[in-house]
C-alpha positions as CSV (number, residue, x, y, z in Angstrom):
1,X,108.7,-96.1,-128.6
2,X,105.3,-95.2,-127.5
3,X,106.4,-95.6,-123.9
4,X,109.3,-93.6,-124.3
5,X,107.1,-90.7,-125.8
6,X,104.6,-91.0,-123.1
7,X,107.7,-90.9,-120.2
8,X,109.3,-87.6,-121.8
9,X,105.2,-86.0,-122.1
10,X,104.9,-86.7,-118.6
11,X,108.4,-85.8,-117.2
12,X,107.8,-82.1,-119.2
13,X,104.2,-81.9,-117.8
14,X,105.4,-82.8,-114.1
15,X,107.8,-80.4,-114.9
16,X,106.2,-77.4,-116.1
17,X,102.8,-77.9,-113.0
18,X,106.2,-78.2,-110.7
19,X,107.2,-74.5,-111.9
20,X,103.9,-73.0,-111.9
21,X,103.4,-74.4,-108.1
22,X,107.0,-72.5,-107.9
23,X,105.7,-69.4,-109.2
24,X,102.4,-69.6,-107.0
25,X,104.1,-70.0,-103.8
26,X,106.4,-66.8,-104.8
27,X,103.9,-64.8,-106.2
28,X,101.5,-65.8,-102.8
29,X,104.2,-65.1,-100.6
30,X,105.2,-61.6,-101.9
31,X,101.2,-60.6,-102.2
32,X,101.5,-62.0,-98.8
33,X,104.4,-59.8,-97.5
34,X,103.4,-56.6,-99.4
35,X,100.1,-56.9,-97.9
36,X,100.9,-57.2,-94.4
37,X,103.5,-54.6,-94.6
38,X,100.4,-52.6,-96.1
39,X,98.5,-53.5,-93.5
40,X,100.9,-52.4,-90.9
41,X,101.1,-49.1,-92.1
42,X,97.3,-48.3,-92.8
43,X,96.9,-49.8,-89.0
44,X,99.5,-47.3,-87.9
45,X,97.9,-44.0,-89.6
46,X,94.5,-44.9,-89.1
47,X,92.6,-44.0,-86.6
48,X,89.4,-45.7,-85.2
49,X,86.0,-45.0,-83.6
50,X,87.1,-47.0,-80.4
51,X,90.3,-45.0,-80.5
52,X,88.5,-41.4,-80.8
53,X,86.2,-42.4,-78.2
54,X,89.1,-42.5,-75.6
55,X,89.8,-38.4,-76.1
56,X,86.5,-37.1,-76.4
57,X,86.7,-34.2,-74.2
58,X,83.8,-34.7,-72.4
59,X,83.0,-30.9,-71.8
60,X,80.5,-30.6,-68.7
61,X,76.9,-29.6,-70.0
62,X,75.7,-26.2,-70.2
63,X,73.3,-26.4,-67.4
64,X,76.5,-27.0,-65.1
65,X,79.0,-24.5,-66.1
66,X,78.8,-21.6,-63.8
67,X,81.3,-19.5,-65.0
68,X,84.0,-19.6,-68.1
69,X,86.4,-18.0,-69.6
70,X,88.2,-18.4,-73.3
71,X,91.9,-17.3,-73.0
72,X,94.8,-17.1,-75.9
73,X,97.9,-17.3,-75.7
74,X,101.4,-17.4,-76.9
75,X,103.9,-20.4,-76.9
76,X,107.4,-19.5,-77.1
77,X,109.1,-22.7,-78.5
78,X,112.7,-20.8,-77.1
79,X,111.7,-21.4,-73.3
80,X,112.9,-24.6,-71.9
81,X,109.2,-26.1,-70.9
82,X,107.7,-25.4,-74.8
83,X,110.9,-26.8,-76.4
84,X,109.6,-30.7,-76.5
85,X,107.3,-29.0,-79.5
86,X,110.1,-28.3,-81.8
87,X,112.6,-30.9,-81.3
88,X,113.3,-32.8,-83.3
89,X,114.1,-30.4,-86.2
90,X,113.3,-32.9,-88.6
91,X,112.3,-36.7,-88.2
92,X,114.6,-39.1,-86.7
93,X,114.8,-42.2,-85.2
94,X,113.3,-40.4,-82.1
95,X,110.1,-39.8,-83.6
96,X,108.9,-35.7,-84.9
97,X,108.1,-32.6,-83.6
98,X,104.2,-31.3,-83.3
99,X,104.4,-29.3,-86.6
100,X,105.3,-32.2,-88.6
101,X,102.4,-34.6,-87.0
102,X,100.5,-31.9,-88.2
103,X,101.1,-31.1,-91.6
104,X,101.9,-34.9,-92.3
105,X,98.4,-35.8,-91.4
106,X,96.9,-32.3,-93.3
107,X,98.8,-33.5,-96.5
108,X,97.4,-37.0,-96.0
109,X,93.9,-35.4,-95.7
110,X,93.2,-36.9,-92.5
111,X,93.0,-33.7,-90.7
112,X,91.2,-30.8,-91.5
113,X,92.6,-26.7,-91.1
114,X,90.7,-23.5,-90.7
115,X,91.5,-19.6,-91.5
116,X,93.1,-17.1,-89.0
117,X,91.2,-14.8,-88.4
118,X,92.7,-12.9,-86.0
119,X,91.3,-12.9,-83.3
120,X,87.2,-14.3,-85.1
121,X,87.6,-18.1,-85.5
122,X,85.1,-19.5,-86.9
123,X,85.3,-23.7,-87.4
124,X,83.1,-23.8,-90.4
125,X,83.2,-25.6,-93.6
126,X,83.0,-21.9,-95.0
127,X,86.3,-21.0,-93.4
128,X,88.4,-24.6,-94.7
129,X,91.3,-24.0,-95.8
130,X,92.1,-26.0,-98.9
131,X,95.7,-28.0,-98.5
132,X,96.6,-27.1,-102.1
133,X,96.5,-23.3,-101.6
134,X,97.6,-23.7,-98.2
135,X,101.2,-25.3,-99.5
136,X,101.6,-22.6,-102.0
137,X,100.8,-19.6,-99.6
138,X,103.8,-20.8,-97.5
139,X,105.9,-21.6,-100.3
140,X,105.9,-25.8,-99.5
141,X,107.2,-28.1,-101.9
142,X,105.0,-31.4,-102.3
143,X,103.6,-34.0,-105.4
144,X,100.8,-35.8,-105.5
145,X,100.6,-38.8,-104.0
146,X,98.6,-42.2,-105.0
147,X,94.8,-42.3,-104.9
148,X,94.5,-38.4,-104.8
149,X,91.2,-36.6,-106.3
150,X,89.8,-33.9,-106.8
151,X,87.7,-34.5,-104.0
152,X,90.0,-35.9,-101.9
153,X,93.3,-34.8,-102.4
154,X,96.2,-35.7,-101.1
155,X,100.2,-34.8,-100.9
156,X,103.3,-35.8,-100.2
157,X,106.0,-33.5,-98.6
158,X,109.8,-34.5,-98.0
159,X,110.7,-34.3,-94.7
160,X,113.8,-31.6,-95.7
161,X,110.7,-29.2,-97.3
162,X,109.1,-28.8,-94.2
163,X,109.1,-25.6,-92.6
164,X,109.4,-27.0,-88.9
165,X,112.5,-24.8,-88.3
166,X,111.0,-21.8,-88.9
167,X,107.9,-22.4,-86.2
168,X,109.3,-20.9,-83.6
169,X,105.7,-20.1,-81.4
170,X,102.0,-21.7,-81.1
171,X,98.5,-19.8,-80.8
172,X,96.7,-22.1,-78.2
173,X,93.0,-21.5,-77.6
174,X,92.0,-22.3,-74.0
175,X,89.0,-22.7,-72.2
176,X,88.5,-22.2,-68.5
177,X,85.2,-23.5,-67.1
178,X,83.6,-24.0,-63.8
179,X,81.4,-26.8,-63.4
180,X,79.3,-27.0,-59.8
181,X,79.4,-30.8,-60.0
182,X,82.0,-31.5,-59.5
183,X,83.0,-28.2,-58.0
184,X,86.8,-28.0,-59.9
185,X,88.2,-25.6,-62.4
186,X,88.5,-27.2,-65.7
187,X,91.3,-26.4,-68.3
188,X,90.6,-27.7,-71.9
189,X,92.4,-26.6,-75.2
190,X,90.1,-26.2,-78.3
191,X,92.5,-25.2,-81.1
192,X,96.0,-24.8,-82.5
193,X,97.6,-22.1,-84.9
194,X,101.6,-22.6,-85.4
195,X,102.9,-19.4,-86.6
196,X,105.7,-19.2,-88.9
197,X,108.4,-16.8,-88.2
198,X,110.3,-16.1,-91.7
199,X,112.6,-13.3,-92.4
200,X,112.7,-11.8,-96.2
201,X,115.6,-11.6,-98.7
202,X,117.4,-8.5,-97.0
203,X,117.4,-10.2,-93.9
204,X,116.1,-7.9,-90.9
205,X,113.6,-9.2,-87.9
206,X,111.5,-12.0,-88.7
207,X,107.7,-11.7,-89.6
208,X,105.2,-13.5,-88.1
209,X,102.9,-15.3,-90.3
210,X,100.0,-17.4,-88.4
211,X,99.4,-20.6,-90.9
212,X,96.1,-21.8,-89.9
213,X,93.9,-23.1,-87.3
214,X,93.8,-27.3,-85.9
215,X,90.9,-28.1,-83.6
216,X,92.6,-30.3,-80.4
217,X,89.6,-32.8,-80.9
218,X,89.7,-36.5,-81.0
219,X,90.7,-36.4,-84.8
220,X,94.1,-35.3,-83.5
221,X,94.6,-36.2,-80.4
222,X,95.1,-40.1,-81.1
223,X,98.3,-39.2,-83.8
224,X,99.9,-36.9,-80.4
225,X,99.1,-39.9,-77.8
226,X,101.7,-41.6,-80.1
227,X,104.4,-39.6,-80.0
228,X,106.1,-39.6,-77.0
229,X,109.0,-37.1,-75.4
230,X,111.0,-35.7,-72.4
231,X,110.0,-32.2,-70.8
232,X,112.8,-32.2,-68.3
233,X,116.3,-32.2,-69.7
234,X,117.6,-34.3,-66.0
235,X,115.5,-37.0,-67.2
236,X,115.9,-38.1,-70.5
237,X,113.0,-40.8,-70.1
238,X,110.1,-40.2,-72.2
239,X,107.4,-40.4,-70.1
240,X,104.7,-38.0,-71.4
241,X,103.6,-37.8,-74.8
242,X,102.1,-34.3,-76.8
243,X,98.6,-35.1,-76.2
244,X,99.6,-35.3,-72.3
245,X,101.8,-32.0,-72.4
246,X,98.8,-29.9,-73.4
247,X,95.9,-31.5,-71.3
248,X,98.4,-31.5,-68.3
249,X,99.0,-27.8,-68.7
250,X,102.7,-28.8,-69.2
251,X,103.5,-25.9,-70.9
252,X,104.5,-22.2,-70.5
253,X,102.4,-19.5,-72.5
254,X,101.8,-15.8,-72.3
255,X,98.3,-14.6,-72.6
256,X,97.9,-11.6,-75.5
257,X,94.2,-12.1,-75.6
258,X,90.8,-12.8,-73.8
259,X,87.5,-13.4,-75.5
260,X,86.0,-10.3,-75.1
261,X,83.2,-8.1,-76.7
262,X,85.1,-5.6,-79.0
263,X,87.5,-8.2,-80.0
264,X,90.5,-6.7,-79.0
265,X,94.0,-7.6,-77.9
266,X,95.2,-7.1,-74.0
267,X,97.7,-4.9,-76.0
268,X,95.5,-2.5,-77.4
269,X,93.5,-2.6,-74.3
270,X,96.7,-1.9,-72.3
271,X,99.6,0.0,-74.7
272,X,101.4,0.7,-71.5
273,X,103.9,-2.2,-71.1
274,X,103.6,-1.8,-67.3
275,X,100.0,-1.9,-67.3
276,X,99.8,-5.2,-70.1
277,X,102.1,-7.1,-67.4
278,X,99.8,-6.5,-64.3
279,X,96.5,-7.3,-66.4
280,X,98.4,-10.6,-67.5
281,X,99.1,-11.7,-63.8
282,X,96.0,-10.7,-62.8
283,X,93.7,-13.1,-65.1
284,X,96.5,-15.5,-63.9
285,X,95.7,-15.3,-60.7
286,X,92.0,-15.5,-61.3
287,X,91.9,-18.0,-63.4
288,X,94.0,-20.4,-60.8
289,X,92.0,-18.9,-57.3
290,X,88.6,-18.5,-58.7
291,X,87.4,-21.8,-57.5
292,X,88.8,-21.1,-54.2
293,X,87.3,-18.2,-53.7
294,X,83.4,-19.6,-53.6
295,X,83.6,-21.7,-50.5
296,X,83.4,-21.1,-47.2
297,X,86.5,-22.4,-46.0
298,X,87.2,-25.4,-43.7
299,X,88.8,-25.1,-40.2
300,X,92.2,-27.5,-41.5
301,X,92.0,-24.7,-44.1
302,X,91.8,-22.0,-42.0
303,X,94.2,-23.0,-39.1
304,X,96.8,-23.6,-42.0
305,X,95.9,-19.6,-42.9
306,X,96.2,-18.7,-39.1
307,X,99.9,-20.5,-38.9
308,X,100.8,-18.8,-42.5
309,X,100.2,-15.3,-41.1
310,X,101.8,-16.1,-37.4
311,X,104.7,-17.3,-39.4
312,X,105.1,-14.1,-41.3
313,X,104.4,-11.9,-38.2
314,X,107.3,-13.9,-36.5
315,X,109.7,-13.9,-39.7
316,X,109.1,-10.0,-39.6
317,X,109.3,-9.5,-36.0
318,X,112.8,-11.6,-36.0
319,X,113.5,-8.8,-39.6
320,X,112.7,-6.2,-37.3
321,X,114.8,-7.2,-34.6
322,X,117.6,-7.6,-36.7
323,X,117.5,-4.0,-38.3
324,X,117.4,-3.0,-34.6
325,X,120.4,-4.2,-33.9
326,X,122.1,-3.5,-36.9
327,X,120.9,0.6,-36.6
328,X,122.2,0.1,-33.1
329,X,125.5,-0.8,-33.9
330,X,125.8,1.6,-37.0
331,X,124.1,4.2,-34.6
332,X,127.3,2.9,-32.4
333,X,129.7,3.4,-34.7
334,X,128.5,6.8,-36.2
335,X,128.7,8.3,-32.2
336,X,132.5,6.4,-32.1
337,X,133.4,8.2,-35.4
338,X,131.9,11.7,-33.9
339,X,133.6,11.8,-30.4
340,X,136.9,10.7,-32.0
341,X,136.8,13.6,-34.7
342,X,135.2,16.1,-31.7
343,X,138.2,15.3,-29.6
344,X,140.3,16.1,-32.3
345,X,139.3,19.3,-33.1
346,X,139.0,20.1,-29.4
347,X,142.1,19.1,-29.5
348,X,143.3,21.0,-31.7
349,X,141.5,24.0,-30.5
350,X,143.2,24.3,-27.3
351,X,146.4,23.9,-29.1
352,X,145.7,26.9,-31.2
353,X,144.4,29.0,-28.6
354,X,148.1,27.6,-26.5
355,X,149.6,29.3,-29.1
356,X,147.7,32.1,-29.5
357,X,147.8,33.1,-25.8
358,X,151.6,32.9,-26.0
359,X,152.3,35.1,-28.6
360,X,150.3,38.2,-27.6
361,X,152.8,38.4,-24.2
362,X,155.6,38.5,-26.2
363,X,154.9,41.3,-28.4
364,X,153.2,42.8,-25.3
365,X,156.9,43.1,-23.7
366,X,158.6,44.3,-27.0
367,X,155.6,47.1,-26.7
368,X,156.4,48.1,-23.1
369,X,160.6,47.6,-23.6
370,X,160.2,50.1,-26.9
371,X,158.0,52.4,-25.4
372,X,159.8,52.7,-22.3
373,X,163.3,53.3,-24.7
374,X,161.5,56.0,-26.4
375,X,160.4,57.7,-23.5
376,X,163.9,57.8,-22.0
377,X,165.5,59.6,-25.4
378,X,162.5,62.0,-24.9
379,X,163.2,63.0,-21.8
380,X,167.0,63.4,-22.3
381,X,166.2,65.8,-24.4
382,X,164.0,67.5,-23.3
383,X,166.7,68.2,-20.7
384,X,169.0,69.4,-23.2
């Protein structure tokens, strides 16, 4: 009996260590699982010091810079080289537009917004924009997500309460330098504003409501690398990503603005719509020729001038030639038209005075035959 009692203690012992090694493994395997799924995701959002060190800007020293220039401008997301900003409208399996990188990463506090100004940005802690007060300005639905403080907060925001639809155009600050080094123009963007357009309850024109300032520094410019789109609608291959489509100068903006020291708008330095148009192409054309302008130029350089200008003297000698010839034959055509129409009414001229020279002889006769038949009764009585 003893060894029976001792079998059955040991069968329910060998049992029971057989379900907690069950229970381990499962436990240890889901821990497992969770964790690397965790891991994934923290690897995907974050972003490291060897990551930000490949988009440092690398702005050439003071000592170099020679000449610069800070430009704004407009980006209209409704021309067709600004539209790889807003679509898609909302995320899909092809990733999500700029607006929603941004305010993804601002909810997650990984990314850190400034005031508008308009027109005095300042990048201060003074001038932070807290994300709390930022979401209620605009009217943005989120909750609170996990691990959020006071000090730290953080938000989460459905994809369907974002406002990406309604971003319809992008404040870019740019700034042209000149550095003597390496004797090149360089083009760098420093900050982005995305400017809601929103209509009100009576409907009407939309009002423009600029949200907030993003510096284009390093702490941004790893999350854009990562998103990847098409800028030519031929070519449906993604092959550039956001980060390259503003440090390429892939996009299409208007300027409204240069730095300047009254602060003021090309608009209220120009009211005159014809006058706002020139001044625009003309720090255009600056901005792309100043570096070209400097240098004395070489002799490939200026033998490729000396063809350029014999090729336009001989396109407008051949121009001239053929509005020769063409006032020739109209000059032709107009002498053809006026001998026709002088014959014509010579023509008719000699036929009228034909006519004319005809008549007169009759009456002249009828004259002579009455007069002569009045003479004759005259004379017969005269007789009487």
């Amino acid at each position: 009996m003893k060894i029976l009692r001792y079998i059955a203690v040991a069968l329910l012992l060998a049992s029971a260590a057989a379900g907690a090694v069950a229970q381990d493994k499962s436990t240890s395997s889901a821990v497992r699982k969770r964790n690397a799924k965790d891991s994934d995701k923290d690897k995907a959002s974050q972003v490291t010091p060897r990551m930000r060190s490949f988009y440092d800007l690398n702005e050439p020293s003071d000592a170099n810079v020679q000449w610069m220039k800070v430009i704004y401008r407009q980006i209209d997301l409704h021309k067709e080289q600004n539209m790889a900003l807003y679509y898609p409208e909302e995320p899909n399996q092809d990733g999500m537009n700029l607006f929603c990188i941004i305010m993804k990463l601002v909810a997650q506090g990984q990314l850190t917004v400034y005031e508008y100004l308009d027109g005095r940005e300042i990048f201060t802690d003074q001038y932070k924009v807290k994300v709390r007060d930022l979401l209620d300005r605009f009217h943005i639905l989120y909750s609170e997500a996990k691990g959020s403080t006071e000090k730290n907060p953080k938000f989460t925001i459905e994809d369907a309460d974002l406002p990406s639809n309604e971003v319809l155009s992008y404040y870019v600050i740019e700034k042209w330098q000149f550095d003597r080094v390496s004797t090149k123009m360089k083009h760098s963007v420093q900050a982005i504003c995305p400017v809601l357009h929103r209509s009100d309850e009576f409907g009407g024109e939309p009002v423009r409501y600029p949200m907030f300032w993003v510096k284009f520094d390093d702490a941004i410019r790893p999350h854009l690398a990562k998103q990847f789109i098409f800028t030519n609608n031929d070519n449906n291959v993604a092959s550039h990503n956001i980060d390259d489509f503003f440090t390429m100068n892939l996009y299409k903006g208007d300027i409204y603005k240069t730095k300047n020291l009254r602060n003021l708008s090309l608009m209220q330095m120009f009211p005159d719509p014809d006058d706002f148009k020139r001044a625009q192409d003309s720090i255009e054309q600056r901005l792309h020729a100043f570096d070209k302008t400097l240098w004395v130029p070489t002799r490939e350089e200026l033998q490729a001038r000396a063809d350029s200008l014999e090729a336009l003297e001989e396109a407008r000698a051949a121009a001239a030639d053929s509005s020769l010839v063409i006032s020739q034959r109209d000059e032709k055509k107009s002498t053809a038209k006026r001998t026709t129409r002088s014959s014509k009414r010579s023509k008719a001229k000699t036929e009228k005075k034909s006519e004319k020279a005809t008549k007169p002889k009759e009456s002249k006769v009828k004259e002579q035959k009455v007069k002569s038949s009045s003479s004759a009764t005259r004379s017969v009585r005269r007789r009487r």
